[in-house]
ChimeraX commands (.cxc) that place a marker at each C-alpha (Angstrom):
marker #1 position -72.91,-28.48,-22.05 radius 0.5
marker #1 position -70.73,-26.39,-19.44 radius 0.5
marker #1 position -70.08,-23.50,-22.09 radius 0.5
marker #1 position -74.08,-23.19,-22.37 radius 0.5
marker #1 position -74.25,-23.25,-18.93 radius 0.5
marker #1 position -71.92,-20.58,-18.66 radius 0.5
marker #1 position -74.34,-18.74,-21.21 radius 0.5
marker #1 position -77.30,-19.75,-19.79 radius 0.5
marker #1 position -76.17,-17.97,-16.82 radius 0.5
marker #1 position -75.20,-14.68,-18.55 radius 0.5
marker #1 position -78.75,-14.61,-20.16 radius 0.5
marker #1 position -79.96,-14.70,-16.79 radius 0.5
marker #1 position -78.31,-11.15,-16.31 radius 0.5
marker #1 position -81.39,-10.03,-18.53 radius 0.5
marker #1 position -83.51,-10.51,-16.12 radius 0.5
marker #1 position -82.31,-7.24,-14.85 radius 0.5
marker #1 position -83.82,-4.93,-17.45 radius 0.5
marker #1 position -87.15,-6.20,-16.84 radius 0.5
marker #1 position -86.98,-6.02,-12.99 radius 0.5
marker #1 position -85.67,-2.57,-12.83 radius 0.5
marker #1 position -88.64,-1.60,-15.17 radius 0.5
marker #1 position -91.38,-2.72,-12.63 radius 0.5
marker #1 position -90.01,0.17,-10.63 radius 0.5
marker #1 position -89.21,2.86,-13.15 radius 0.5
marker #1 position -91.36,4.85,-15.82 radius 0.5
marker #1 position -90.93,4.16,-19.92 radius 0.5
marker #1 position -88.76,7.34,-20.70 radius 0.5
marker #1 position -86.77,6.28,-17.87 radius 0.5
marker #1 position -86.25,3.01,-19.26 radius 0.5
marker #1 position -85.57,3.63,-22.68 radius 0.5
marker #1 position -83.15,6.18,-21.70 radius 0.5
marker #1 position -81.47,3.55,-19.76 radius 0.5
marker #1 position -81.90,0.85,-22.17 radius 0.5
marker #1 position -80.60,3.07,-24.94 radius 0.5
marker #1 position -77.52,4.27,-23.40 radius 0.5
marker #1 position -76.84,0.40,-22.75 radius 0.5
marker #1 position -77.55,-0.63,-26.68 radius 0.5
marker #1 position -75.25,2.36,-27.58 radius 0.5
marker #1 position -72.67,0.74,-25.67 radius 0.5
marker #1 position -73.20,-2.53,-27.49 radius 0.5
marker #1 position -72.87,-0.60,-30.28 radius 0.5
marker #1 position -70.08,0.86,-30.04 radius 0.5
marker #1 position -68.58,-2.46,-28.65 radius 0.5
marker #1 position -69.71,-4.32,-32.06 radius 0.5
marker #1 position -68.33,-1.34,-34.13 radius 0.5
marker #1 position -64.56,-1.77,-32.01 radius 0.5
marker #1 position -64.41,-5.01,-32.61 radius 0.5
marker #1 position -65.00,-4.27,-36.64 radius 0.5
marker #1 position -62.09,-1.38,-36.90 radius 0.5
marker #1 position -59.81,-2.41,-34.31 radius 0.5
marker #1 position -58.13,-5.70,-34.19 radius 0.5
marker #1 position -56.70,-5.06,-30.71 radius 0.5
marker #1 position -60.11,-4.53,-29.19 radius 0.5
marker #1 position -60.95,-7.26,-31.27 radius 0.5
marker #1 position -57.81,-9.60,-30.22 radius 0.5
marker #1 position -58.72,-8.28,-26.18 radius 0.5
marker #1 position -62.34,-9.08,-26.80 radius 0.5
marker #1 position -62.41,-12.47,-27.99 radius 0.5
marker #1 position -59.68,-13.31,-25.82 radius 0.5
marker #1 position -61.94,-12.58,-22.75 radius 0.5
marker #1 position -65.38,-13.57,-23.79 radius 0.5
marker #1 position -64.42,-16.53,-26.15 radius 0.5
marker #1 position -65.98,-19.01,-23.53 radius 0.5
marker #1 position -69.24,-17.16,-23.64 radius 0.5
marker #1 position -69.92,-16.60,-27.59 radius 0.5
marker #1 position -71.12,-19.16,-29.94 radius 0.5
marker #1 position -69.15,-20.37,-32.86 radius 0.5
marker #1 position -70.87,-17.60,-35.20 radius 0.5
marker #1 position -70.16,-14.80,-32.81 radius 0.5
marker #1 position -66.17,-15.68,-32.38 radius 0.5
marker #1 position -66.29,-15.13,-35.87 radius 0.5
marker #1 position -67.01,-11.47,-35.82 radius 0.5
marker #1 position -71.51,-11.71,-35.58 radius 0.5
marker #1 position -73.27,-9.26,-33.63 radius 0.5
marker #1 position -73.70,-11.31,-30.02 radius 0.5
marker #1 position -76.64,-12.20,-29.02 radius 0.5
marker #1 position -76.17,-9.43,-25.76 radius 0.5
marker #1 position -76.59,-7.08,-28.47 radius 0.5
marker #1 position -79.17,-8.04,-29.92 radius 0.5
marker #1 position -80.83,-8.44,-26.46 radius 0.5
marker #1 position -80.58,-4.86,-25.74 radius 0.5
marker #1 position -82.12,-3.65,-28.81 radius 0.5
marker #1 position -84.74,-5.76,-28.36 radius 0.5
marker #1 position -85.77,-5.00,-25.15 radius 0.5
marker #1 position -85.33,-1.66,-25.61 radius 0.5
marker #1 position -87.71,-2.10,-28.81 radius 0.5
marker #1 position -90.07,-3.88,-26.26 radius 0.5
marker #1 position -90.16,-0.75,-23.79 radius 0.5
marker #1 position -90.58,1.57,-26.93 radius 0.5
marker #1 position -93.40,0.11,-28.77 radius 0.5
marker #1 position -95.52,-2.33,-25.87 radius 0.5
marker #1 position -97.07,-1.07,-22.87 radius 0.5
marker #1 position -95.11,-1.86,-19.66 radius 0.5
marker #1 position -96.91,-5.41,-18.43 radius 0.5
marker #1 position -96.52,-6.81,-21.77 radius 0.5
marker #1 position -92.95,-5.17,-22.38 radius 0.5
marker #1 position -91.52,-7.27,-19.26 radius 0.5
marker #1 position -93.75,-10.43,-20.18 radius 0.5
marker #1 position -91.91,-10.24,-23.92 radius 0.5
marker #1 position -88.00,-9.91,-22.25 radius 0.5
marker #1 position -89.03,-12.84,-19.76 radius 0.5
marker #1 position -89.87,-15.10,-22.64 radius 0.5
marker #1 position -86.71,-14.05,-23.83 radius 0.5
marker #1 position -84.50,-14.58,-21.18 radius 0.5
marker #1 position -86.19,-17.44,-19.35 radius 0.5
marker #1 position -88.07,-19.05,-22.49 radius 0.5
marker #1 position -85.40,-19.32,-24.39 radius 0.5
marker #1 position -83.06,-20.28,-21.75 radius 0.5
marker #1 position -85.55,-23.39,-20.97 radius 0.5
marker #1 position -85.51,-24.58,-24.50 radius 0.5
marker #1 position -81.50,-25.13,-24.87 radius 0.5
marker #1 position -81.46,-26.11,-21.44 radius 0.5
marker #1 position -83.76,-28.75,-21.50 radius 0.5
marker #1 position -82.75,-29.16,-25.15 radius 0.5
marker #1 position -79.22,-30.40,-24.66 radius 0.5
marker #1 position -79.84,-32.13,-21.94 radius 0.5
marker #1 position -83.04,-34.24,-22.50 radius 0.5
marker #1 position -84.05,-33.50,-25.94 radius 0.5
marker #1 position -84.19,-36.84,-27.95 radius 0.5
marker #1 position -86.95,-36.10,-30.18 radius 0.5
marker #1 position -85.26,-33.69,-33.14 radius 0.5
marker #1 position -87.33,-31.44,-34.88 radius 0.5
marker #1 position -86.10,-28.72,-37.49 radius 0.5
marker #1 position -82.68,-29.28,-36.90 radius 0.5
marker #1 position -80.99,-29.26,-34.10 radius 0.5
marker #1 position -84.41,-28.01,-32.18 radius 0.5
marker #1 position -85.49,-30.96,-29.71 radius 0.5
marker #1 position -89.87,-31.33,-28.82 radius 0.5
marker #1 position -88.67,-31.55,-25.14 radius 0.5
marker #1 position -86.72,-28.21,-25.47 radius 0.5
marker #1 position -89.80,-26.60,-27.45 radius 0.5
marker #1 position -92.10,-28.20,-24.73 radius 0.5
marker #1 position -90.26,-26.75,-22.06 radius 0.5
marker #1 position -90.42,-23.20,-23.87 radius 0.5
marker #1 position -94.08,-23.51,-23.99 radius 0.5
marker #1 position -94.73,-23.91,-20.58 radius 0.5
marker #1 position -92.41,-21.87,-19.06 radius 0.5
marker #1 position -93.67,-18.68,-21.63 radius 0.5
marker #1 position -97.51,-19.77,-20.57 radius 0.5
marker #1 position -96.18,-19.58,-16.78 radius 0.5
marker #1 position -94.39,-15.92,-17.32 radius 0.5
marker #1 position -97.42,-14.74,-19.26 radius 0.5
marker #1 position -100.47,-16.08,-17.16 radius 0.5
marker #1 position -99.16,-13.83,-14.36 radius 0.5
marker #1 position -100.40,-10.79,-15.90 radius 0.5
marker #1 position -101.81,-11.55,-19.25 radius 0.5
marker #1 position -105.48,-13.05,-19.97 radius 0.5
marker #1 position -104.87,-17.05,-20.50 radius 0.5
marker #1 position -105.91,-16.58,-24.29 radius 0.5
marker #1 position -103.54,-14.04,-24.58 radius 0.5
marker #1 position -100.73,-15.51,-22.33 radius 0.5
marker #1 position -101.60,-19.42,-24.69 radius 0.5
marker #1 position -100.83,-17.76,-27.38 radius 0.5
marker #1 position -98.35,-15.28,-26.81 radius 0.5
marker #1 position -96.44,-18.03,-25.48 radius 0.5
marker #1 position -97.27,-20.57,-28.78 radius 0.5
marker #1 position -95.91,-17.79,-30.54 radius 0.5
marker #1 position -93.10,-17.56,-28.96 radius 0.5
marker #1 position -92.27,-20.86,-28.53 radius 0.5
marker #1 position -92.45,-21.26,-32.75 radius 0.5
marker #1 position -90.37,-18.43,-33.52 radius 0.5
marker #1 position -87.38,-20.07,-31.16 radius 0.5
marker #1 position -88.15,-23.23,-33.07 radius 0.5
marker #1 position -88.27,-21.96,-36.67 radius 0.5
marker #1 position -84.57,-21.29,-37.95 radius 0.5
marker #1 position -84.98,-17.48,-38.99 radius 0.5
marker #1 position -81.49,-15.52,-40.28 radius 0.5
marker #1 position -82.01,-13.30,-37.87 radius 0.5
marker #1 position -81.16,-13.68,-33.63 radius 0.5
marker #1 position -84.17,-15.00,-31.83 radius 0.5
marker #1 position -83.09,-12.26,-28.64 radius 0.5
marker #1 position -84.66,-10.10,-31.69 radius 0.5
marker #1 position -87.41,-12.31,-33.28 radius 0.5
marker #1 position -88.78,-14.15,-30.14 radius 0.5
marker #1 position -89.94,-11.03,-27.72 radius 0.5
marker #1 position -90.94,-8.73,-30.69 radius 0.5
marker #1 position -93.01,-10.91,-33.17 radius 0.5
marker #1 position -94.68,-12.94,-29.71 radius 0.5
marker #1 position -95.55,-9.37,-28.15 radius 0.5
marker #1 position -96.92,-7.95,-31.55 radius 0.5
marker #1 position -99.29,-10.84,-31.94 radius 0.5
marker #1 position -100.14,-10.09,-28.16 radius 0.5
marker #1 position -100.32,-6.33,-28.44 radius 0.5
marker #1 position -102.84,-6.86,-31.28 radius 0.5
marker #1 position -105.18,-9.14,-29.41 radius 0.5
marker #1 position -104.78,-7.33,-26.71 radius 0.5
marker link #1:1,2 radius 0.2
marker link #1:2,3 radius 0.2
marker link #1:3,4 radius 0.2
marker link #1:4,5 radius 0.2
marker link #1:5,6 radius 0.2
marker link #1:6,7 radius 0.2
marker link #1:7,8 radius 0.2
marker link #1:8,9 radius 0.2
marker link #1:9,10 radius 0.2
marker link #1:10,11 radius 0.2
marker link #1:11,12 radius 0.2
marker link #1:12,13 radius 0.2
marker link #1:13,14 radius 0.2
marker link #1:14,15 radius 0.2
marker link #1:15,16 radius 0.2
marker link #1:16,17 radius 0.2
marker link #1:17,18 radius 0.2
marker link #1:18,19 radius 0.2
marker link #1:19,20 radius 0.2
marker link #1:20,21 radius 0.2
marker link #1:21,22 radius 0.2
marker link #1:22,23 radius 0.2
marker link #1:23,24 radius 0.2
marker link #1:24,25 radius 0.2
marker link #1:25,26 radius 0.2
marker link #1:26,27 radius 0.2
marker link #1:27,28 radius 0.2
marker link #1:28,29 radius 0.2
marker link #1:29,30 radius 0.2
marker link #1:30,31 radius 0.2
marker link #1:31,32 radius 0.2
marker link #1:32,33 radius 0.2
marker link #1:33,34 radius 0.2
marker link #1:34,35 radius 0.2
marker link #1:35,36 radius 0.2
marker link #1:36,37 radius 0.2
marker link #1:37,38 radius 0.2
marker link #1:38,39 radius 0.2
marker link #1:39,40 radius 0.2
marker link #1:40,41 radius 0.2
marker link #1:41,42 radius 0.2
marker link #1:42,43 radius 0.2
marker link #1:43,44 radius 0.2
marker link #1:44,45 radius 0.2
marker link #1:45,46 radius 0.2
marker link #1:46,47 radius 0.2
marker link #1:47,48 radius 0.2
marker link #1:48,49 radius 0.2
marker link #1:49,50 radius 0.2
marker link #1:50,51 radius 0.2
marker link #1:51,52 radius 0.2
marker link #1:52,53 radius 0.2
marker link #1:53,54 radius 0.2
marker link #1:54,55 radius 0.2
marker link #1:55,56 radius 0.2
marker link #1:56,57 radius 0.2
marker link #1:57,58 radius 0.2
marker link #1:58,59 radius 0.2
marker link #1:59,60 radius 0.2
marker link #1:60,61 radius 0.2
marker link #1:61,62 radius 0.2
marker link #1:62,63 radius 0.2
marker link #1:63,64 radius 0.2
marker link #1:64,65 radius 0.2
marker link #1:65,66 radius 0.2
marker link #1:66,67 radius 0.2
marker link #1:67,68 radius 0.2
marker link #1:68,69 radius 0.2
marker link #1:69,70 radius 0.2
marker link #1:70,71 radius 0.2
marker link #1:71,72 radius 0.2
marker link #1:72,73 radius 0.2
marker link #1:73,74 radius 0.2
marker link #1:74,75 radius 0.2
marker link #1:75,76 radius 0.2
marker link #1:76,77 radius 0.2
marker link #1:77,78 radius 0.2
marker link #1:78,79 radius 0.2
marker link #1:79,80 radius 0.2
marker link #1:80,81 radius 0.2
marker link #1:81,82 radius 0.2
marker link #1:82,83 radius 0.2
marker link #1:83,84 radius 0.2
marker link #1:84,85 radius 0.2
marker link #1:85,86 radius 0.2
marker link #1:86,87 radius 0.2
marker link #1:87,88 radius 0.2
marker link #1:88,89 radius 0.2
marker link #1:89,90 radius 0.2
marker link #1:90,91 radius 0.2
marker link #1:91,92 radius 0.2
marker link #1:92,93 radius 0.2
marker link #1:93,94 radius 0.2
marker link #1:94,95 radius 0.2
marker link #1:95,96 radius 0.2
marker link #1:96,97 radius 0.2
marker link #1:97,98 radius 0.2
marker link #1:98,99 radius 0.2
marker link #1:99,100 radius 0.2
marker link #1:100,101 radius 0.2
marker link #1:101,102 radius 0.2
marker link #1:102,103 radius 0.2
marker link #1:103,104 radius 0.2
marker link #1:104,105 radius 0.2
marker link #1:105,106 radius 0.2
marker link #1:106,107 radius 0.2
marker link #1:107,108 radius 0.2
marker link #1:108,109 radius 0.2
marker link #1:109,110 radius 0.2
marker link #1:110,111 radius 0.2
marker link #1:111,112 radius 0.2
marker link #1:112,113 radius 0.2
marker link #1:113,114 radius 0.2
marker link #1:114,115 radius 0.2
marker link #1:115,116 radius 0.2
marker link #1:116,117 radius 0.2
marker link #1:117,118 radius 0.2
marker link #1:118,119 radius 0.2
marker link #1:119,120 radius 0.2
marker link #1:120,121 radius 0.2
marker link #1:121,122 radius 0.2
marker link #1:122,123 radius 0.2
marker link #1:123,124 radius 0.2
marker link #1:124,125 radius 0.2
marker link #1:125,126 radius 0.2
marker link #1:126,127 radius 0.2
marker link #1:127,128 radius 0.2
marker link #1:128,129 radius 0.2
marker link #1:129,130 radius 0.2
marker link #1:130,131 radius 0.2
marker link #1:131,132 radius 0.2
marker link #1:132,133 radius 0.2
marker link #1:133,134 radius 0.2
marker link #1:134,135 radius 0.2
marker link #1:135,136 radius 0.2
marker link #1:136,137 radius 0.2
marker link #1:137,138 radius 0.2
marker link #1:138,139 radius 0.2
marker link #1:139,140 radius 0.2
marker link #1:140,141 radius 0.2
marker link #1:141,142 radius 0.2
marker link #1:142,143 radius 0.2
marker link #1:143,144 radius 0.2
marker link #1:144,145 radius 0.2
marker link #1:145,146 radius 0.2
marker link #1:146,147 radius 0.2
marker link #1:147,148 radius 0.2
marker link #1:148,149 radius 0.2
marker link #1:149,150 radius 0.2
marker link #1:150,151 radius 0.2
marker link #1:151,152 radius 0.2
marker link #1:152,153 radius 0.2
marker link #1:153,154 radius 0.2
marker link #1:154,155 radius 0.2
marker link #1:155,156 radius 0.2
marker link #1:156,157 radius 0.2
marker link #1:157,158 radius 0.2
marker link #1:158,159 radius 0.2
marker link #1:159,160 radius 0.2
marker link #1:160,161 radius 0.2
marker link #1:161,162 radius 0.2
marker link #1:162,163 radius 0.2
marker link #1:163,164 radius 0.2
marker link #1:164,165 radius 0.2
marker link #1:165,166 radius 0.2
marker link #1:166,167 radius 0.2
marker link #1:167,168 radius 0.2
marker link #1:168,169 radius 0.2
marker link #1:169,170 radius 0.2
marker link #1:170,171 radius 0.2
marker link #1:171,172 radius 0.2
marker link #1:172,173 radius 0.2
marker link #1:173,174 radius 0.2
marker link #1:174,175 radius 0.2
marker link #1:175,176 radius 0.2
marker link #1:176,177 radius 0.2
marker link #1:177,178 radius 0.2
marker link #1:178,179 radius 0.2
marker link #1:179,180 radius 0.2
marker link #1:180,181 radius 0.2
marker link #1:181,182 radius 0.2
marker link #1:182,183 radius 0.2
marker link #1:183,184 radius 0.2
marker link #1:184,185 radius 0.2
marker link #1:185,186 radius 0.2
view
């Protein structure tokens, strides 16, 4: 529980991208956001050729990766940053932010509320409580500047991708299949 805490609180870092963009324009942003994914980049792609970096890099961050990620997976951070920066490319600004908040704080509510009071286990290791608590705190991000059939339903759909076990990172999946059912009832 402490090491997702400590992750918890890293995700919470993300919040920054989506503040900073209520004050600057879109090619600001993705300038911004894509100098900060090329750094993640070239992060993941030091940690592949050099086993110093490597060696250095797990050595610091071990306490902050999951299990798949000490092995040498893309972290989730990186696939944060493409993501949002995805987000800022293809959504327009309101529903850009709405789609990193669900996956920062979203997200964050599921496993928190997931490890510590989900007793009801669906798909896996996914708890009802966790997915409840997803729900409702996606519906609360979204209803702030999203029509309530939009912001329900964004947030449903965010709130199932989380849930479902895809292959790929749900920093990815969550904000970019939720806003594209959004941006198209939008």
């Amino acid at each position: 529980m402490i090491g997702e805490l400590m992750r918890k609180s890293i995700h919470l870092a993300g919040l920054t991208i989506p503040a900073i963009y209520l004050f600057l324009d879109k090619p600001t942003m993705l300038i911004l956001v894509g100098l900060l994914t090329g750094f993640a980049f070239t992060v993941e792609l030091m940690k592949w050729c050099s086993p110093r970096f490597a060696d250095l890099f797990f050595r610091i961050l071990a306490p902050l990766l999951r299990s798949h990620e000490r092995k040498g997976a893309v972290t989730g951070a990186t696939y944060y940053l493409v993501s949002a920066f995805l987000c800022i490319l293809f959504f327009v600004k309101t529903l850009a932010i709405v789609c990193i908040f669900f996956m920062v704080l979203g997200d964050m509510a599921a496993a928190l509320v997931g490890k510590m009071w989900g007793r009801t286990k669906i798909l896996g290791k996914k708890s009802l409580e966790g997915s409840t608590a997803c729900f409702i705190v996606c519906v609360a991000i979204a209803l702030v500047k999203l029509n309530p059939i939009i912001a329900i339903v964004g947030a449903f759909v965010a709130t199932l991708v989380e849930l479902i076990p895809l292959p790929i990172d749900d920093n990815l999946t969550v904000p970019l299949i939720s806003g594209a059912v959004m941006h198209f009832l939008m």
